[in-house]
N, C-alpha and C positions, 0 to 999 in steps of 0.2 A: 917492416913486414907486419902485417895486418895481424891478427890472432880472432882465429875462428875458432868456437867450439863445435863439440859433435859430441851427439847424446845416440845412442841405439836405442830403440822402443822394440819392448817387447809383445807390447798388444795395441789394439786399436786405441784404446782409451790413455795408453800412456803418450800415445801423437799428439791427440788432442791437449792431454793435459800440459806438452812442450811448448805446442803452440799457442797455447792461451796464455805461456810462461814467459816465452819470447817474445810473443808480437807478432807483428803482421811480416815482416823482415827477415823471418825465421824462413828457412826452405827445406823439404823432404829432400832423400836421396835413396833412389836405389842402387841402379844401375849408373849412374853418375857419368854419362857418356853425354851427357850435355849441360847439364847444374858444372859440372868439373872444367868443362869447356868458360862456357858464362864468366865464370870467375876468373879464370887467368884472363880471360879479353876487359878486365873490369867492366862488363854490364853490371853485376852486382857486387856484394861484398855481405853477404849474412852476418851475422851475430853469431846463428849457429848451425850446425847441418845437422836434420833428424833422421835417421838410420830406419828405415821402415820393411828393409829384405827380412829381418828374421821374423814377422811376424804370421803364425800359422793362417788366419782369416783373408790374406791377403797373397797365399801362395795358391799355384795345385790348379790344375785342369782335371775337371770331373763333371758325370750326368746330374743333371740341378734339375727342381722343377720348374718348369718350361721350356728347357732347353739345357747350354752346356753354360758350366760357370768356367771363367778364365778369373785368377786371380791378378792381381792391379802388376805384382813383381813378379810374375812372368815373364821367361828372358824368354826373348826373339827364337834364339833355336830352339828351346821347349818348347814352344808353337807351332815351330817347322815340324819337329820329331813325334811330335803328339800322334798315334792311332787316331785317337777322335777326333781330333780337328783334322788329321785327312783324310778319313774316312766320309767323317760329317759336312766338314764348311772350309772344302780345301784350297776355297777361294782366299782365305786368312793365312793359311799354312804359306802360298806362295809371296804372299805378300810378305809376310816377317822375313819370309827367305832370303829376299831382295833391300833387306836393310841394313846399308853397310855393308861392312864385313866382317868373314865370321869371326874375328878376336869379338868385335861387336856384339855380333848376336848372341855371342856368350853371354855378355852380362846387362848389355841392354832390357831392358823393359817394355811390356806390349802398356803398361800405363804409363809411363815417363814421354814414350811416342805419341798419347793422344793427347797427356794434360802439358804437353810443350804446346799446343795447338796450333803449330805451325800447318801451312796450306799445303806443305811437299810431303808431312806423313804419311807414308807408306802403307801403316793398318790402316791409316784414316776411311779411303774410300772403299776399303775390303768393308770394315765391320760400318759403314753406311751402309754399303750396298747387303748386310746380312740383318739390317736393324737392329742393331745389336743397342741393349742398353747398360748405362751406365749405373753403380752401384754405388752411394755415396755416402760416408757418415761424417756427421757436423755434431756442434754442442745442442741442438735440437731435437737430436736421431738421424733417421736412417731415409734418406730417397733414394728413388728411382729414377734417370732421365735418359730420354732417348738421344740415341747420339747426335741424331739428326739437328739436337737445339743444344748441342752441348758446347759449339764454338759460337766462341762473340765475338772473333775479329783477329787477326795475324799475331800468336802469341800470346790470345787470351782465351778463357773457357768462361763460363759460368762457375764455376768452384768459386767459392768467398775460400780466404786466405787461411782461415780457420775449421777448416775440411776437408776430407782426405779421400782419395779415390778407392774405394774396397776391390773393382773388380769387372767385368762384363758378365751378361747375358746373352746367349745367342738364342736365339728361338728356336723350338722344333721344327716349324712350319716348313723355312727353307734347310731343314739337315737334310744331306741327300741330294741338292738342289744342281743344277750345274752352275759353275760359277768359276772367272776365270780372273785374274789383274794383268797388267803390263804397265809398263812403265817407259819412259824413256829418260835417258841419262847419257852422255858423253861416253862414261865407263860403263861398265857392267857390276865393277863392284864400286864402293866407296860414296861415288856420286850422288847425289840428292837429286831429287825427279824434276826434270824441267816440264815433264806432265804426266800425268799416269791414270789410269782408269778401271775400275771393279764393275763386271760385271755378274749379278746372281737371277738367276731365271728357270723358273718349271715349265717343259713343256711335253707336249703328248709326243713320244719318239716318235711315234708311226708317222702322223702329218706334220709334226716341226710347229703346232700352233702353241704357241705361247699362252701360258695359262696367269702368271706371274713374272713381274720383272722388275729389279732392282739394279739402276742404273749411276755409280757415282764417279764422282770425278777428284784429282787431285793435282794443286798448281791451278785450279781453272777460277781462283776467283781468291778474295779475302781470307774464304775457308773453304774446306772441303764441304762437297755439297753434291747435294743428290741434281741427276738431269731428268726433271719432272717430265718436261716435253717430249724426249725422246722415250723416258718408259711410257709414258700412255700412248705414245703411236706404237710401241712393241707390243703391249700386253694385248690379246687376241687374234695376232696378225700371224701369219705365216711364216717361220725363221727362215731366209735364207739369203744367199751373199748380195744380191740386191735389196734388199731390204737392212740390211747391217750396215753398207754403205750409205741408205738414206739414214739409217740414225744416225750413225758416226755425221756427218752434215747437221741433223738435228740438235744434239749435242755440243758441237763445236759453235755453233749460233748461238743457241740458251747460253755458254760460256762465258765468265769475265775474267779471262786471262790479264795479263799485265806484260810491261815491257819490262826486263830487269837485263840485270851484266851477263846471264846465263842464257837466255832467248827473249827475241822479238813477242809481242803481242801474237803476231798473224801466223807465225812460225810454230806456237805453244796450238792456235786454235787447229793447225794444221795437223798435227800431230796428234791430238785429242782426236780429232775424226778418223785417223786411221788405226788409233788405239781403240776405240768403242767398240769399231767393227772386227778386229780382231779378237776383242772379248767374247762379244757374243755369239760368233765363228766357236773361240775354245769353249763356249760355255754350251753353246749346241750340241759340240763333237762328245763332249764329255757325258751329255744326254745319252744318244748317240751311243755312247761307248757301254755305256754301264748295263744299257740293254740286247746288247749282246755277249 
């Protein structure tokens, strides 16, 4: 039987100073709903696991300036349950709802779900479609990166091994915005997305004209990734079910799904299109709604 250690860090700098202790073989843990997983499947075998839940700078949903901060150990149902986040950017709120299950969402993390970087995360394409960015600190200091360039490929992120995820950003700009996810999966709970898609978009209720629009996808390629083509034929056009059905087509084109044991290639692009179009249906309606 192997012998792992585990250190708790009580602040951001004592992370770092574990990791620079351990090496590069060292791995964080919050929520441990996948690091815990990893290891009994022998993908890894750390040295030692670093404890990063009790740290204050890394917890807590609250107004920040330019938007809303989400801290990195943020579990999935504190995201669901948040006033602000569904009040604000409730297009995040449905997404953590739908990860897993709720044993899950209890102790799962909204950062463990984006620095796995896998292409089926669930916040993934919410907090694309919200530009949300990312909060980071290294033995250098502190950056900032948009999430949009934050995956490097199925499993990898830009983080260097000796840096630590602090947190998101959401903007003000789209708080308020309509915005809507869906997903499809076999199950309803449990199951990991065999496609799923965030839609966030301002428009004027009266004509339905689209002023702004944030169009992303998840499953539909390496990483999660925004559908360029189909927001710029959205942004100034007219919202309505023919036209949500030409993005959902748009969309599912610009895509680079894959074949795997879960779905076809042609079956993911398929789905993808009738998912788009049903976001930006819910992300109209909820327009729509708020104004009256």
């Amino acid at each position: 039987m192997v012998r792992i250690e585990y250190v708790e860090a009580a602040s951001s700098d004592e992370v770092l100073a574990a990791l620079s202790q351990w090496g590069p073989d060292a791995r964080l843990i919050a929520g441990g709903t996948d690091v815990l997983m990893d290891i009994r499947r022998g993908k890894y075998t750390p040295p030692v696991l670093i404890g990063i839940t009790e740290i204050p700078e890394l917890q807590g949903i609250r107004p920040t300036e330019g938007g809303l901060w989400i801290g990195a150990v943020t579990t999935h149902h504190a995201v669901t349950m948040s006033p602000l986040v569904l009040e604000r950017y409730p297009v995040l709120a449905s997404a953590s709802g739908k990860v897993g299950s709720h044993q899950i969402r209890n102790v799962a993390t909204i950062g463990g779900n984006i620095c796995n970087a896998v292409p089926c995360a669930d916040t993934a394409p919410a907090l694309l479609a919200l530009d949300a960015q990312a909060h980071v600190l290294g033995p250098e200091g502190k950056r900032v990166l948009p999430l949009d360039g934050f995956f490097a490929g199925p499993g990898r992120s830009v983080l260097a091994r000796n840096e630590l995820l602090l947190g998101f950003v959401l903007p003000d700009r789209l708080a308020g915005a309509g915005g809507s996810y869906h997903k499809h999966s076999w199950r309803e709970a449990l199951d990991i997305q065999m496609c799923g898609a965030a839609v966030v978009l301002t428009a004027d209720p009266g004509d339905c004209r689209c002023l702004e629009a944030r169009i992303a996808l998840g499953t539909a390629g390496p990483v999660p990734r925004r559908a360029d083509a189909a927001e710029a034929a959205l942004k100034g056009a007219v919202v309505n079910e023919e036209l949500a059905s030409e993005l959902g087509r748009i969309a599912a084109a610009e895509a680079r799904p894959r074949t795997s044991a879960r779905a076809t290639e042609e079956y993911r692009r398929e789905m993808i299109e009738v998912l788009v179009k049903r976001a930006i249906l819910d992300a109209l309606a909820h327009i729509k709604g708020a104004r009256s």
